[in-house]
VMD Tcl script that draws the C-alpha trace (Angstrom):
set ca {
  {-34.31 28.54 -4.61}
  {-31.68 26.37 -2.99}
  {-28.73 25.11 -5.34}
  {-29.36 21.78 -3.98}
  {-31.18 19.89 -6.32}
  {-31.87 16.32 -7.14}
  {-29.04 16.63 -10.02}
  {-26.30 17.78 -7.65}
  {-27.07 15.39 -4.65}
  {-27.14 12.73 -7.68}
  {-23.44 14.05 -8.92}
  {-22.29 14.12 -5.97}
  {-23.08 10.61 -4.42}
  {-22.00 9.04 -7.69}
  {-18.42 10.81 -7.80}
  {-18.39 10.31 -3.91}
  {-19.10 6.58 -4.63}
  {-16.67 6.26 -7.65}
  {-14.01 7.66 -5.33}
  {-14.83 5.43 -2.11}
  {-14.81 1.76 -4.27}
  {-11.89 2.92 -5.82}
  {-9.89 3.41 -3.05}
  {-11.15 0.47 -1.43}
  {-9.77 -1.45 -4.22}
  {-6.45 -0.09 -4.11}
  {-6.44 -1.01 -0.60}
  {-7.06 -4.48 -1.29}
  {-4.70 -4.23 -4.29}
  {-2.00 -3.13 -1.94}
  {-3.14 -5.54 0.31}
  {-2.64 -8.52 -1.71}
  {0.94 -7.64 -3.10}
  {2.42 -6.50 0.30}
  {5.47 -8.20 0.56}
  {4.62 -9.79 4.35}
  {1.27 -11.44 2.96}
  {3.33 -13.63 0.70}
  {4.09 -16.92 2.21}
  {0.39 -16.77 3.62}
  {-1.27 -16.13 0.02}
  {1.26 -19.09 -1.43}
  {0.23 -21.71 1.48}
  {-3.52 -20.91 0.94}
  {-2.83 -21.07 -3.24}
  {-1.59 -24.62 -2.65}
  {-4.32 -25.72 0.15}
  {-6.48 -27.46 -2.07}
  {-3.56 -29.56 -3.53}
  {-2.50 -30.97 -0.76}
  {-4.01 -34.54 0.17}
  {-6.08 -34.99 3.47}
  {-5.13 -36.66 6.49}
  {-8.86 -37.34 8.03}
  {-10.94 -39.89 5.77}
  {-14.11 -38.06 5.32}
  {-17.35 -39.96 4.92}
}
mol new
graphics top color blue
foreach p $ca { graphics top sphere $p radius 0.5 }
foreach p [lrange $ca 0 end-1] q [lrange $ca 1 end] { graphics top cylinder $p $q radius 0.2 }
display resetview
C-alpha cells in the first residue's frame, strides 16, 4: 500500500498553505513599512481630506 493517503496529502496542503499565506503576508508587511513607500502611503492617507477642484454633479 502506498504511504500516500488522503491524511498526508491533507497535512501536507494545509502546512504547505499555512506556510505560503504567511509569507505572503510578511511580504506585504515588509512592503508597507519599507522606508521608500512612505511619502506615497502618507499622500494616499490624506487623499480623501483634501477638497476637490472639479464640482461633481
Amino acid at each position: 500500500m502506498s504511504g500516500l493517503t488522503y491524511e498526508t496529502v491533507s497535512r501536507f496542503a494545509q502546512q504547505g498553505g499555512t506556510v505560503y499565506f504567511a509569507v505572503l503576508f510578511l511580504a506585504g508587511v515588509a512592503y508597507a513599512v519599507w522606508p521608500k513607500n512612505k511619502d506615497t502611503f502618507r499622500h494616499l492617507a490624506n487623499l480623501p481630506l483634501q477638497d476637490d477642484e472639479d464640482e461633481h454633479v
